[in-house]
N, CA, C and O of each residue as an XYZ file, in Angstrom:
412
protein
N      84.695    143.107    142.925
C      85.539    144.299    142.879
C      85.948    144.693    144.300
O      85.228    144.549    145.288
N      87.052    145.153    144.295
C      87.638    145.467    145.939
C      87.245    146.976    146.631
O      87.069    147.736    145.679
N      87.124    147.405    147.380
C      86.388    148.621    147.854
C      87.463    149.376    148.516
O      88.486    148.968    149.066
N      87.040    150.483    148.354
C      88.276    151.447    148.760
C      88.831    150.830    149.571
O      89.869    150.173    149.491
N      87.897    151.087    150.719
C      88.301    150.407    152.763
C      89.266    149.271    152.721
O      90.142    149.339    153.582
N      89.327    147.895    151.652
C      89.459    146.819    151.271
C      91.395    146.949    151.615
O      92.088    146.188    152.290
N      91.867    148.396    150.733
C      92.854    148.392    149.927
C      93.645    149.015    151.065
O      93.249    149.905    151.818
N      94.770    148.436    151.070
C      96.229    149.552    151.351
C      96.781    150.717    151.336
O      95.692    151.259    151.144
N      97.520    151.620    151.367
C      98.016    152.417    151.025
C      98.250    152.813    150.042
O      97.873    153.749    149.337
N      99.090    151.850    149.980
C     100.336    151.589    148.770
C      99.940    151.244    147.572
O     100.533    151.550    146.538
N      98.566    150.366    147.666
C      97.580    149.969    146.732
C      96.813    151.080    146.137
O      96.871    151.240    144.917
N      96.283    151.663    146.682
C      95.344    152.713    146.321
C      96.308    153.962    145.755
O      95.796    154.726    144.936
N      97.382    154.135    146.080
C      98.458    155.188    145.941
C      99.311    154.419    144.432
O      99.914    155.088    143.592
N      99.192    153.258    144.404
C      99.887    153.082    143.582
C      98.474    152.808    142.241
O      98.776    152.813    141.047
N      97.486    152.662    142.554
C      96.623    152.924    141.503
C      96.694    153.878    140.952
O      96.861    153.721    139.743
N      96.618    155.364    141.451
C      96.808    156.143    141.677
C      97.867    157.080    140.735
O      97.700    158.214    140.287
N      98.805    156.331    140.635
C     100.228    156.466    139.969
C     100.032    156.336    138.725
O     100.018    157.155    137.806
N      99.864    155.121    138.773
C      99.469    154.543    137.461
C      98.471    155.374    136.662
O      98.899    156.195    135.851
N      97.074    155.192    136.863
C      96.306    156.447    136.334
C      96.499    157.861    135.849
O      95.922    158.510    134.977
N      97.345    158.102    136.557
C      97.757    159.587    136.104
C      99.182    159.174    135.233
O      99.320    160.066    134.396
N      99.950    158.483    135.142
C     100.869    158.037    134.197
C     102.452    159.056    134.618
O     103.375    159.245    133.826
N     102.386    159.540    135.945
C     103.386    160.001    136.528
C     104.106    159.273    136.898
O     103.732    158.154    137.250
N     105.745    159.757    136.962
C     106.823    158.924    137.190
C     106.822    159.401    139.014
O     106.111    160.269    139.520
N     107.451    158.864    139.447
C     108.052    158.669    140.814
C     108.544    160.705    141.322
O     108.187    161.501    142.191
N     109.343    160.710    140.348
C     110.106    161.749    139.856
C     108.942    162.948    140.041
O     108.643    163.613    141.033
N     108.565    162.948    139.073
C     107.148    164.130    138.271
C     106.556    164.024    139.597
O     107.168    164.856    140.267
N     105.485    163.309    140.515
C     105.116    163.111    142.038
C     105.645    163.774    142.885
O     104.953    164.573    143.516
N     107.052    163.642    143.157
C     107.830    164.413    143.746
C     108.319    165.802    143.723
O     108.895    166.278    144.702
N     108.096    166.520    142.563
C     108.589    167.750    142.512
C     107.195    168.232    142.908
O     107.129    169.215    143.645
N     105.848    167.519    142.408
C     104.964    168.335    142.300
C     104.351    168.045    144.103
O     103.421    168.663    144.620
N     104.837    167.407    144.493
C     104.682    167.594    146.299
C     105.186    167.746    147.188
O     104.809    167.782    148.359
N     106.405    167.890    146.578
C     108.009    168.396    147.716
C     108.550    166.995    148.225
O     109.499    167.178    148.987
N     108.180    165.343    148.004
C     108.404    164.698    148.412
C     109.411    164.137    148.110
O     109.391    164.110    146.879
N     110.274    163.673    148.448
C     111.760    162.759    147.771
C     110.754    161.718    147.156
O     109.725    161.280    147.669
N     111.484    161.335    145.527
C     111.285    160.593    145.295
C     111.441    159.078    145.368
O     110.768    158.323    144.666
N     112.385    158.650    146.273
C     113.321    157.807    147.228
C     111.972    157.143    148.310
O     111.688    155.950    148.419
N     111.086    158.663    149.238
C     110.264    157.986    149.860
C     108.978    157.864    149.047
O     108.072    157.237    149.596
N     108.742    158.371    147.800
C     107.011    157.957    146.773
C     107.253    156.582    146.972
O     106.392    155.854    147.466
N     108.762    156.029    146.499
C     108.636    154.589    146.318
C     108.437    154.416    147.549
O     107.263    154.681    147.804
N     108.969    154.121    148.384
C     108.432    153.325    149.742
C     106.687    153.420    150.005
O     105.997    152.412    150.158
N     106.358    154.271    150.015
C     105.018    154.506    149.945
C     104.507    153.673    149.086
O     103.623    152.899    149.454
N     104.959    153.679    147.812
C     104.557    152.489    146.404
C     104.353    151.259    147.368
O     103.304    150.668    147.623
N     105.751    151.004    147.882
C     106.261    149.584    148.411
C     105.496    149.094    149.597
O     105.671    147.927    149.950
N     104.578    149.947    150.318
C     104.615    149.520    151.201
C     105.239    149.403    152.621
O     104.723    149.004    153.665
N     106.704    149.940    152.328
C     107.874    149.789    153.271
C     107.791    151.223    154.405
O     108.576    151.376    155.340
N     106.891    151.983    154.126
C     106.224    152.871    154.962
C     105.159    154.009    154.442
O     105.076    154.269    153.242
N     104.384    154.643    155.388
C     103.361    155.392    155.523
C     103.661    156.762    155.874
O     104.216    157.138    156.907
N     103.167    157.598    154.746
C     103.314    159.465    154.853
C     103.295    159.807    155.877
O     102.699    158.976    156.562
N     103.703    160.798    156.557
C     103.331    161.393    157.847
C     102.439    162.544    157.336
O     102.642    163.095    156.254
N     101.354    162.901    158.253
C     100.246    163.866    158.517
C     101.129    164.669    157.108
O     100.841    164.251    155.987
N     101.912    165.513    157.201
C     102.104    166.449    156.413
C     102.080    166.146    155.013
O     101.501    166.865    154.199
N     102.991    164.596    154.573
C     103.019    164.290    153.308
C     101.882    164.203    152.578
O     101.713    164.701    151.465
N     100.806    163.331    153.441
C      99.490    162.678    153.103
C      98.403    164.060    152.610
O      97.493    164.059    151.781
N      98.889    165.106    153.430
C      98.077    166.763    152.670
C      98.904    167.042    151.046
O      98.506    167.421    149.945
N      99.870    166.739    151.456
C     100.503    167.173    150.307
C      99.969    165.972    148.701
O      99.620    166.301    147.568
N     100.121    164.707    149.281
C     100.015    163.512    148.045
C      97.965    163.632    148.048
O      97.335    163.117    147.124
N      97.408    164.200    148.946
C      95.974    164.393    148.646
C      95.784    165.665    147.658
O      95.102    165.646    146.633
N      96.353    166.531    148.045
C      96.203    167.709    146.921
C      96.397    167.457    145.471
O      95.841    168.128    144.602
N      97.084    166.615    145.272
C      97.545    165.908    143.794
C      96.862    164.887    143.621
O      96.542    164.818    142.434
N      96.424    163.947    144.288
C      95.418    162.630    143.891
C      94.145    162.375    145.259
O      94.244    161.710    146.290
N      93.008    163.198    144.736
C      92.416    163.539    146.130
C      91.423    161.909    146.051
O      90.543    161.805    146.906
N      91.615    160.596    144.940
C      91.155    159.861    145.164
C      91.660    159.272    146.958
O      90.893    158.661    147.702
N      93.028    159.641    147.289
C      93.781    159.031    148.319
C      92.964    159.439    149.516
O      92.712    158.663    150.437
N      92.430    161.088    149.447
C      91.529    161.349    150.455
C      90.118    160.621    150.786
O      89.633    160.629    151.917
N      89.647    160.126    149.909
C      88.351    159.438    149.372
C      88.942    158.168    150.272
O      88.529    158.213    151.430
N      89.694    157.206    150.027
C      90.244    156.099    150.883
C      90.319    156.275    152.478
O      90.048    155.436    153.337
N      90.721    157.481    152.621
C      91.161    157.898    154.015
C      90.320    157.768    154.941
O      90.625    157.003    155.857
N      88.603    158.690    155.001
C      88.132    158.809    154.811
C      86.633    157.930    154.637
O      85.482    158.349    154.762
N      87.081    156.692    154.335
C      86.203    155.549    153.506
C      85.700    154.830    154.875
O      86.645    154.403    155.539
N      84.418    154.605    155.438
C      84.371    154.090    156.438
C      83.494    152.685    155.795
O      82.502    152.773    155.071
N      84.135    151.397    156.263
C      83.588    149.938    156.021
C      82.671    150.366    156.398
O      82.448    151.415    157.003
N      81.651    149.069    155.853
C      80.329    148.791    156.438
C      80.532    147.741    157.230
O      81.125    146.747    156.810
N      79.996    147.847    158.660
C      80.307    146.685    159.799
C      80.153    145.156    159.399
O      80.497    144.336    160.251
N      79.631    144.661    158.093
C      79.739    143.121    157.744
C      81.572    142.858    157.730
O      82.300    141.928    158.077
N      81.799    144.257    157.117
C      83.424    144.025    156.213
C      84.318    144.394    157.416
O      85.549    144.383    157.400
N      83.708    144.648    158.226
C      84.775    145.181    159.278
C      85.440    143.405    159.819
O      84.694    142.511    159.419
N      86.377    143.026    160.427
C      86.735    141.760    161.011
C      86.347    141.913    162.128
O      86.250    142.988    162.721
N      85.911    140.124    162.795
C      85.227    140.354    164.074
C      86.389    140.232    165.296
O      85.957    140.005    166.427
N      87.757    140.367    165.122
C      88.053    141.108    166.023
C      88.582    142.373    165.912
O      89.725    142.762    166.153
N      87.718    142.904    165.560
C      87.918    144.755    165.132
C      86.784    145.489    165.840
O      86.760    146.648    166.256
N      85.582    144.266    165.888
C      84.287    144.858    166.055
C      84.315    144.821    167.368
O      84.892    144.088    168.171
N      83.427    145.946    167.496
C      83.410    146.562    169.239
C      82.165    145.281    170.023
O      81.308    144.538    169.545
N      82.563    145.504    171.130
C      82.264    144.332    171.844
C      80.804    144.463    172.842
O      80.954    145.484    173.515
N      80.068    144.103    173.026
C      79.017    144.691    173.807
C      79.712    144.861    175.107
O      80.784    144.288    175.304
N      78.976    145.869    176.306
C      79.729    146.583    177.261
C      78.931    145.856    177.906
O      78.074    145.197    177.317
N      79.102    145.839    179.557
C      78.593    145.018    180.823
C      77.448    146.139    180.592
O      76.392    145.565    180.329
N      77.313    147.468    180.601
C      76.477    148.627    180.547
C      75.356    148.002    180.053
O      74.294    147.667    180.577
N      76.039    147.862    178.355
C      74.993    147.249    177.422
C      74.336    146.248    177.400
O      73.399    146.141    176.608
N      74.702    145.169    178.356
C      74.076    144.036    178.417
C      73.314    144.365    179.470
O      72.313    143.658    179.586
N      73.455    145.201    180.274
C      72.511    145.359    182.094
C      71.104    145.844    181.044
O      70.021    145.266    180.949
N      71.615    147.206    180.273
C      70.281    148.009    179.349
C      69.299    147.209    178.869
O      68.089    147.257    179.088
N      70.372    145.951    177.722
C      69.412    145.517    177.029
C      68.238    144.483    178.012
O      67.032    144.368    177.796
N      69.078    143.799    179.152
C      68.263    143.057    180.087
C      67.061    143.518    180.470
O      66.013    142.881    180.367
N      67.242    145.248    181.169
C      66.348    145.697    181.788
C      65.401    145.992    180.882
O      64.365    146.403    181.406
N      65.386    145.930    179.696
C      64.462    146.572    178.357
C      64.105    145.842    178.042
O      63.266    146.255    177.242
N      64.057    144.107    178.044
C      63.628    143.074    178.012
C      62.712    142.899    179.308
O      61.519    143.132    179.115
N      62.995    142.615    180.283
C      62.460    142.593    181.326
C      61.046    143.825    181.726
O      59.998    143.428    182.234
N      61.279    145.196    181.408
C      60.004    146.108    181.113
C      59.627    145.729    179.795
O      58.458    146.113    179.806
N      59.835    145.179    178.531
C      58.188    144.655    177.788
C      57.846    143.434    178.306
O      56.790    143.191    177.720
N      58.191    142.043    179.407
C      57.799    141.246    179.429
C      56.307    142.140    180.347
O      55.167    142.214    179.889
N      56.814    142.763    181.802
C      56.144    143.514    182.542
C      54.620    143.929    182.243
O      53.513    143.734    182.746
N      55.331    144.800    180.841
C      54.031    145.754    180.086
C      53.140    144.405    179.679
O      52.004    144.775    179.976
N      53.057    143.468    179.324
C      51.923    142.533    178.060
C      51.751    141.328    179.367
O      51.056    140.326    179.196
């Protein structure tokens, strides 16, 4: 099964749609949004701005739940994943180096 984090926008928004059995139309009156841009949003072909995304959460607050959704670092991609720092490698050295010390 695919996990929130997994999914798209457009995916999760268009689940979304579907579930509630609203037209494009019905979406739109009930969030001030043109129904012209729900579809694009459907499509993919672009992303709400800050204001819309309050507005399409108030009506399907699963979308907030996505937003929101933080991976677990297996699912994250490894070039996404943060990188050890020169910092972090001096730390972990010196913290190696005091238990050889101690025993």
């Amino acid at each position: 099964m695919t996990t929130l984090a997994r999914l798209s926008f457009a995916e999760i928004f268009t689940q979304e749609i579907e579930k509630s059995g609203k037209t494009n139309g019905q979406v739109g009156r009930e969030t001030g949004i043109q129904d012209t841009l729900i579809g694009m949003y459907l499509n993919g072909h672009r992303e709400p701005s800050l204001q819309n995304t309050r507005r399409l959460c108030a009506v399907f607050p699963a979308l907030l739940d996505w937003m929101v959704a933080i991976p677990k670092l297996e699912d994250v991609p490894a070039a996404v994943k943060p990188r050890p720092t020169q910092r972090t490698k001096k730390a972990a050295a010196k913290k190696k180096t005091a238990k050889r010390t101690r025993t």
